[in-house]
C-alpha positions in Angstrom: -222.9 163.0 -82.3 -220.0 164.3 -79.4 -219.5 162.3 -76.9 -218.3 163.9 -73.8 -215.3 165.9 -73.7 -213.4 163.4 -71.4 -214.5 160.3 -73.8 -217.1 158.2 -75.2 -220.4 157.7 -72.8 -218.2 159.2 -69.9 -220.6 158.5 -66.9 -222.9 156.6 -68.4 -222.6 153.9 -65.4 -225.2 151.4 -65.5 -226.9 152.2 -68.9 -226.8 149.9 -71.4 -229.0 150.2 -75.2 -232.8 149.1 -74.2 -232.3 146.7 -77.3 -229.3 144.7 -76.1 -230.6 141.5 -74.4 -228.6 138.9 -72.4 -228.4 136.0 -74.8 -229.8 132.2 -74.2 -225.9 131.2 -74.8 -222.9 133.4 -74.6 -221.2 131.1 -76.9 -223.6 131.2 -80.0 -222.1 133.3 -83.1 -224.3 135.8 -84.4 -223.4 134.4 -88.0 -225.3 137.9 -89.7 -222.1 140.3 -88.1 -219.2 138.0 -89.3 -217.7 136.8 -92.4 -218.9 134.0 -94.1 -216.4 131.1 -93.4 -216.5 132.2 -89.7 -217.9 129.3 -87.1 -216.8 127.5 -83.7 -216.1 124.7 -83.0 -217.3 122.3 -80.5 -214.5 123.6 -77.7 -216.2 127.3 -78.7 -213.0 128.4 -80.4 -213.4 130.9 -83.4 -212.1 129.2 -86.6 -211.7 131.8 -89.6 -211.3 130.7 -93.3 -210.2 126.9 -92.4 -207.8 128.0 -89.5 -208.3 128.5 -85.5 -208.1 131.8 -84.0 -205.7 130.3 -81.2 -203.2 129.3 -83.9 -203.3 132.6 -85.3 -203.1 134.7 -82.1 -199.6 132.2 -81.4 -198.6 133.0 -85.2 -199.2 136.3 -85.7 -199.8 137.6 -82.1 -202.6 140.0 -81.0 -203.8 142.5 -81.7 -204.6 141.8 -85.2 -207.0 142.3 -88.0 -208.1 138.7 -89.8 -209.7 139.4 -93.2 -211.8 136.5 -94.2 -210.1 136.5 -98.0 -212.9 134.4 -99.3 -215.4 136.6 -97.9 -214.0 139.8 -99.6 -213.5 138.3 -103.0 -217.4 136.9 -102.7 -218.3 140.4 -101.8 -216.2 141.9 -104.7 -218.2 139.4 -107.3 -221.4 140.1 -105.7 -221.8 143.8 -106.3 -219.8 143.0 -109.7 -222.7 140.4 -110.5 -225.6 142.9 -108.8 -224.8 145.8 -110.6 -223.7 144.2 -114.4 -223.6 146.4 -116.5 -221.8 149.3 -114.5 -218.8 150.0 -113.1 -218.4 149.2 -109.3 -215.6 151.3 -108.2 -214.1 149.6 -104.2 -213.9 153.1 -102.1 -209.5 151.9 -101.3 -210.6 154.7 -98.3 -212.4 152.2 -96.3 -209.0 150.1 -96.2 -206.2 149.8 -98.7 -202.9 147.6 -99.3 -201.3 146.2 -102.1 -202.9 142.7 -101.6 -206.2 144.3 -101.6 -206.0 146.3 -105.0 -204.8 143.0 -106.2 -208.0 141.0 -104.9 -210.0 144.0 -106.4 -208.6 144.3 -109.7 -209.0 140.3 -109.7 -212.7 140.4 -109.4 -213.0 142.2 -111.6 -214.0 145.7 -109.9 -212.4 149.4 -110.7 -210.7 151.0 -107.8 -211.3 154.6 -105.8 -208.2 156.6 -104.4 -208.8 160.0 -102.5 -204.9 160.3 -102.0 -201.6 160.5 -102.9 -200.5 157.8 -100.7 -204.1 155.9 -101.9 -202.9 156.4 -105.7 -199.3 155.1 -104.6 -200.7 152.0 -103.3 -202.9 151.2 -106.4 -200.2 152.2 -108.5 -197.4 149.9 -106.7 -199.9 147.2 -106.7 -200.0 147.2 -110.5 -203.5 148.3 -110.9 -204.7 149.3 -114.6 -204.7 153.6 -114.4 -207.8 153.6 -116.9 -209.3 152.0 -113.9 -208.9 154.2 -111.3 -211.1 156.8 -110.2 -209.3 160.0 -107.8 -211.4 162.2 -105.6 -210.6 164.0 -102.6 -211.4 168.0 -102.2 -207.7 169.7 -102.4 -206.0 167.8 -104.5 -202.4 169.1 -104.5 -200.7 169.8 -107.8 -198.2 166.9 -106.9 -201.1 164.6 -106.7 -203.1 165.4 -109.5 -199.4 165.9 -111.9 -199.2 162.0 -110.5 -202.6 161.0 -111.5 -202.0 163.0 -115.1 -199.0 161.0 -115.9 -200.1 157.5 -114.8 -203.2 158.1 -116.7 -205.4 157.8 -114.3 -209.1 156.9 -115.5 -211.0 159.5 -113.8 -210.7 162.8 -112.0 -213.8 163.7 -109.3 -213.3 167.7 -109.5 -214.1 169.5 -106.4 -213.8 173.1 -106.8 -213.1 175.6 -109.6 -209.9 176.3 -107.7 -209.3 172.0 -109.0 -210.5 173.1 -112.3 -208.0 175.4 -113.4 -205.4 173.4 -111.5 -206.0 170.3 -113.5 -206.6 172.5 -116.7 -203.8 174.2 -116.7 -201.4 170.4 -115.8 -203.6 169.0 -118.3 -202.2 171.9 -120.9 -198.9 171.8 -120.2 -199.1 168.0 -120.9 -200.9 167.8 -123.9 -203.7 165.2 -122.3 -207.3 165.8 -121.9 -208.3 164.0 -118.7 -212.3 162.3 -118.6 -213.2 164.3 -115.2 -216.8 164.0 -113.0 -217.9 167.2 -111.4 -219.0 166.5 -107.9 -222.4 167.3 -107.1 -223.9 168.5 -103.5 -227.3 167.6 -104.1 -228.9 168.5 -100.4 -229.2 165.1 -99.3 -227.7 163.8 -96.1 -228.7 159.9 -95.7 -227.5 157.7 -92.9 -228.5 154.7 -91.4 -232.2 154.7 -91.9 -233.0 158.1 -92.3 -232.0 161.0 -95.0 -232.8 164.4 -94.6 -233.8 165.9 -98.6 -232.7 169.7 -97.6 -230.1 171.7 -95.7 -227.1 169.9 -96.5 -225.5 171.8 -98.5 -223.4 173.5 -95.6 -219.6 171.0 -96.2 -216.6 170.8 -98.0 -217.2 168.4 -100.8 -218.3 169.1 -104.3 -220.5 172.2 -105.9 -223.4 172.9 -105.0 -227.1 172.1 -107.0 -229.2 174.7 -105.6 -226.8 177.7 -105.7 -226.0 176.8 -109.5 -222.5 176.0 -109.0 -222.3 172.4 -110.4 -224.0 174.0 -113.2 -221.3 176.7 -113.6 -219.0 173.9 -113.1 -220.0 172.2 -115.7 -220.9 175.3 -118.1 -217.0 175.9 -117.6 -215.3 173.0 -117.7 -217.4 172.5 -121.5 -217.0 175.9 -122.2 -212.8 176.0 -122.0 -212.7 172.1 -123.7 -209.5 171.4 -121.7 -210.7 168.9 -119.4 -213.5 166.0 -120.8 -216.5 165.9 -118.8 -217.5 162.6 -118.5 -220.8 163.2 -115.6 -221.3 163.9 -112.6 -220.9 162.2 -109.5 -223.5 162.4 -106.4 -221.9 161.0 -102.7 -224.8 161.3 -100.0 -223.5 159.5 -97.2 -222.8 156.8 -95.2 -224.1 153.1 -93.4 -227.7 153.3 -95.7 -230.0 150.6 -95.3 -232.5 152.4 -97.3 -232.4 153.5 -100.9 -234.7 156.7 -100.5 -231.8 158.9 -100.4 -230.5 157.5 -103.3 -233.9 158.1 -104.8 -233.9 161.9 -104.3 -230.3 162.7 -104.9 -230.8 160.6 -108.5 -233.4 162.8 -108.9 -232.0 165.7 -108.1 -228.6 164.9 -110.2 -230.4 163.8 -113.1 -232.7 167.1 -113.6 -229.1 168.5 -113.7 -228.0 166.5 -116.6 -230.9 167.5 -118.3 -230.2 171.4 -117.5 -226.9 170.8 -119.3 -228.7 169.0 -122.1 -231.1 171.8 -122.9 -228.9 174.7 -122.3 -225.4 173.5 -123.0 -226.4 171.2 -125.6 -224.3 168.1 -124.6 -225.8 164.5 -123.3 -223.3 163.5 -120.2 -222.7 159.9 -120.8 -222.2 158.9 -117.0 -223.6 159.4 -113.4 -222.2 157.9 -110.4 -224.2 157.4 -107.2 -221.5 157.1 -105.1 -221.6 154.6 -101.9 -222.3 154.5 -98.4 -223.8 151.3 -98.0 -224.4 150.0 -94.3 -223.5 146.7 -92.6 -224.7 145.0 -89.4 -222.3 146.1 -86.6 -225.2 145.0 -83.8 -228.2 142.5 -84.2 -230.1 146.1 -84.9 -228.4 146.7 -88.0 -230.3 145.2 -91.6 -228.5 146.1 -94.8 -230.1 145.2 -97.7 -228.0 142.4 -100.2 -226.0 143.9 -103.2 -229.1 142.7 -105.7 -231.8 144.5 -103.5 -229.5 147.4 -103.9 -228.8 146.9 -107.4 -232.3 146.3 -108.5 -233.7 149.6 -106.7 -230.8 152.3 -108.3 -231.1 150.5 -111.3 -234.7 151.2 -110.9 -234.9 154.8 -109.7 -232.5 155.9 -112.6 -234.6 154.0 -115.2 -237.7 155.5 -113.9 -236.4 159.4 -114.1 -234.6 158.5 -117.1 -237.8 158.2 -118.7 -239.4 160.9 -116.8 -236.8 163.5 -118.1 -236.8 162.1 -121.7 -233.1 161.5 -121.2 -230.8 158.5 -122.2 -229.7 156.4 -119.5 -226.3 157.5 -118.4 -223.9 154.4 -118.3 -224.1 154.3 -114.5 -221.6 153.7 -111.6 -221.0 153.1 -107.6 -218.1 153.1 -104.9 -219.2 150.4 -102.3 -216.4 150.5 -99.5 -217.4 149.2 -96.1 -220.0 146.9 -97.6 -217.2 144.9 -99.2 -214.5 144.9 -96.6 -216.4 146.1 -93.6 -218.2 142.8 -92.9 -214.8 140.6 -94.2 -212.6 141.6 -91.2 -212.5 141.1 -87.5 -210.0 142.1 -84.8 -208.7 139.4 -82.6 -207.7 140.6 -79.0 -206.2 139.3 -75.4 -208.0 139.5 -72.8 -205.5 141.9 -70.1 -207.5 142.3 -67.2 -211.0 142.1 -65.6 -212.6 145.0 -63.3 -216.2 144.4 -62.3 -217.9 147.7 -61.1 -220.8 146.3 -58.4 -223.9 146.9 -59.5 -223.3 148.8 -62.8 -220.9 146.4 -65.3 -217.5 144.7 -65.9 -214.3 146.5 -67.7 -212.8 143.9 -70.2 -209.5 145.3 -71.5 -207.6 143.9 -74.3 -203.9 144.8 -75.6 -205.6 147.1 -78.0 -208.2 150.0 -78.2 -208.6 153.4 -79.8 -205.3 152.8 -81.8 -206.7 149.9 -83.9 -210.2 151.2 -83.5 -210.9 154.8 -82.8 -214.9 154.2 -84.4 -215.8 154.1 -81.1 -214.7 157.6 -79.8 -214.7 159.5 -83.0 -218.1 158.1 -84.2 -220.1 156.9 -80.8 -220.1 153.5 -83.5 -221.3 150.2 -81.8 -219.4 147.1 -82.1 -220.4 143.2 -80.8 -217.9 141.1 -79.6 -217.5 136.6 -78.9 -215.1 135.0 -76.6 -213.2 133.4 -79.2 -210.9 130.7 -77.4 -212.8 128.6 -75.3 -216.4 127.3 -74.7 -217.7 129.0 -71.4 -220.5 127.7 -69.1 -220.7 130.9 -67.2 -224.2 133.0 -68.0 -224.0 136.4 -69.2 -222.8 139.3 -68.0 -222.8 143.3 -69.1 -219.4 143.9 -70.2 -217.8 147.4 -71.4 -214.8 146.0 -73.9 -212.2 148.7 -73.2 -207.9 149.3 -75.0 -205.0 149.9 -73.3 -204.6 153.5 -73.4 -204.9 156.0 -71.1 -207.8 158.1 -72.2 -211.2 157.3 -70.7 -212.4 157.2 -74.2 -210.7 154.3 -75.1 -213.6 151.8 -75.8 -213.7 149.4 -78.3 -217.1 147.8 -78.1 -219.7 149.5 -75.8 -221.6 147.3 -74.3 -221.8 143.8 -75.0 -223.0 140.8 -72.7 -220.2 138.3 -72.1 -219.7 135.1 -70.5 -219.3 135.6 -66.1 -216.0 133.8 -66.3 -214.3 135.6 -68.9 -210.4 136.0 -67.3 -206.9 137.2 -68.4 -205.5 135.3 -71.5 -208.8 134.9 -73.1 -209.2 135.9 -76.5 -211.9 138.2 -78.0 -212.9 138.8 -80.8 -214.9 141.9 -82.4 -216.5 141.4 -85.9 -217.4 144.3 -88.5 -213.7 145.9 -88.1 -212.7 146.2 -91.7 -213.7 149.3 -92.7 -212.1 152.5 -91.5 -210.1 150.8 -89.1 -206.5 150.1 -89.9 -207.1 153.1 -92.5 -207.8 155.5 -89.4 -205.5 153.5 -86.5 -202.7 155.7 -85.1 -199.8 155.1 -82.9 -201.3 156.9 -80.0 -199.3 156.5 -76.5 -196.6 155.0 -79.6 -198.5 151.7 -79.3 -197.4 150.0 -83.0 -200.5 149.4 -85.1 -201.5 145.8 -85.4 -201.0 143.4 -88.7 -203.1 142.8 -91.4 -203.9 138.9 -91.8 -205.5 137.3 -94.6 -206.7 133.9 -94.4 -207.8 131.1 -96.7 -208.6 127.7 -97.3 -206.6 127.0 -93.5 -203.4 129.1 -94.6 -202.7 132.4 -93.5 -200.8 135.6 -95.0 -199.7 138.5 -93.7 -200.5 141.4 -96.2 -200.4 144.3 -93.4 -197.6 143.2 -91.3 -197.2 144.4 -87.8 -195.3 147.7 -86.9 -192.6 147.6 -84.3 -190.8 149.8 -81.8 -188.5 150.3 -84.3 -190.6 151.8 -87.0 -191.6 154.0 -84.6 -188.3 155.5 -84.0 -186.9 155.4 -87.2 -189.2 158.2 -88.0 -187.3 160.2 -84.8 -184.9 161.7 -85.9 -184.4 163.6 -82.7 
């Protein structure tokens, strides 16, 4: 969806979604959008693994991202646990650092890179090659000469352009890299709906119905340069429901018994790819990593059987659902601007630098008043950043307390996923740190840019 050309919901005065209610008590936490060791306390004030947001915000300052580090590792173990068996590759896209390919590698989970600068990270951060999986559609030869020589575990190919790119790196080395062909298997799926035809028409992977993921993988056999391992299926993203997954499985699956029958080769592997949702809003229901588990599992079992095929050994790249729900951003309140009769303007010392979501996506966000315990009732509140575009809006619309005032902090759960990794230095506003927290101590993995780091890339 485009929102208007001037910014998100430009004009939309006095509209707010027909679902959002004003709540009983402005105070309550909606427990299902925030991490798990998130509560508050009996002066209302937002207390994240052990530690008080109002002792952060004077440590670390705002804005700032506060991963939950607890949270993360239990969502690490629990797709680990869900899906025994197969390999649950953490999409680094959603958000990568050093610290986090470290926590990842620790619970025992293989890691995704779609980047130089992604394989860099994992590399620096001492994670094991074998375990690394590299996608991205135009791969430069630097990146994938990188990949080659680290011995990184897997190559996603993209396009025959990639194919004789990696072949002929792979030659001049001597090395035979395990590759996955990327398959676009005409199904779109997001949120609760998934459309089974049409989607053909992007950049990623080789198409099923026009035969090219079969030429793909007639070639890539055929030369013997590269080792095709399977083929990988990515069908979109924040899925509540497994039916897409149903129909692309299906759909991938009659293809490895294509190349079976006519190529005479059983592909040991299929990956599913990721895409599963999280609760931004009380409207959002994603299903728990076993629910998920327990259907793919399910689904490839059934057309296994179906096909007369051998169960490929199967794997999937969970991002968001890990991380996504782990983080929140903590803000100061700047100023307050009620507009008569149609809502108030909350704006905090952040916005579409931290967050662009928003804007880019038309994404909704909730949002608490995390320092204090206010009395006031509700009121319908537009959370809004500091910069001057009139599609800088970080959460919508959200009911917040009547009295909420300069100084105050708030706090806006759900922000781990494609946040830092997308935040800019638009209007050269340094991007907010990264702040882990456990068992009442805090670290900074991310740390805050400065004025400084912003020049030093002038070189005027």
């Amino acid at each position: 969806m485009r929102a208007h050309e001037a910014g998100a919901l430009h004009g939309d005065f006095g509209h707010h979604p027909t679902w959002l209610r004003p709540p009983a008590d402005v105070n309550t936490l909606m427990t299902e959008l925030w991490p798990e060791t998130a509560t508050k306390d009996d002066g209302g004030v937002l207390h994240i693994g052990g530690k008080p947001v109002t002792e952060l915000a004077a440590e670390h300052g705002t804005p700032a991202y506060l991963l939950d580090e607890e949270d993360f590792r239990a969502r690490c173990r629990n797709f680990r646990t869900a899906f025994a068996g197969a390999d649950v590759y953490y999409a680094g896209k959603a958000f990568l650092s050093k610290a986090i390919v470290r926590m990842v590698h620790e619970e025992g989970l293989h890691l995704d890179v779609c980047s130089g600068g992604e394989l860099a990270t994992a590399l620096a951060a001492g994670m094991d090659p074998a375990k690394i999986g590299f996608h991205g559609n135009n791969k430069s030869v630097r990146e994938l000469s990188r990949a080659l020589d680290a011995g990184v575990g897997r190559i996603i190919v993209d396009s025959f352009d990639e194919i004789d790119r990696l072949s002929a790196l792979a030659a001049e080395r001597g090395v035979r890299p395990q590759v996955m062909i990327r398959v676009t298997v005409g199904v779109e799926a997001h949120t609760h709906e998934f459309i089974a035809t049409a989607h053909e028409d992007q950049k990623f992977g080789f198409s099923l119905s026009g035969g090219e993921a079969f030429r793909a993988s007639e070639k890539i056999l055929g030369e013997g340069v590269l080792e095709l391992r399977g083929l990988h299926s990515h069908i979109g993203s924040q899925i509540f429901d497994a039916s897409g997954f149903e129909v692309s499985a299906r759909r991938i699956l009659s293809l490895h018994k294509r190349i079976l029958d006519e190529l005479g080769v059983a592909l040991p592997e299929l990956d599913l790819g990721g895409g599963f949702g999280i609760a931004y809003t009380s409207q959002d229901d994603p299903q728990p990593a076993g629910d998920l588990a327990d259907r793919m599992n399910k689904i490839v079992d059934d057309e296994c059987a179906a096909l007369g095929l051998d169960r490929p050994h199967l794997s999937v790249e969970p991002g968001r659902a890990i991380v996504g729900p782990a983080v929140f951003t903590l803000y100061e309140v700047g100023t307050v601007k009620p507009m008569e009769g149609l809502r108030t303007y909350v704006s905090v010392d952040g916005g579409m630098s931290d967050n662009i979501r928003t804007a880019l996506y038309d994404a909704s966000y909730s949002a608490t008043l995390a320092s204090r315990t206010s009395h006031a009732g509700p009121m319908l509140a537009r959370v809004v950043g500091k910069h001057c575009e009139s599609g800088d809006v970080v959460v919508k619309d959200e009911f917040l307390p009547a009295d909420i005032r300069p100084g105050d902090l708030l706090a806006v759960p759900g922000t781990g996923a494609y946040c830092r990794s997308m935040a800019s230095n638009y209007n050269h506003v340094p991007r907010p740190p990264v702040v882990a927290v456990r068992d009442g101590q805090s670290r900074v993995i991310v740390r805050r840019e400065t004025e400084d780091d912003l020049l030093a890339l002038d070189v005027g």
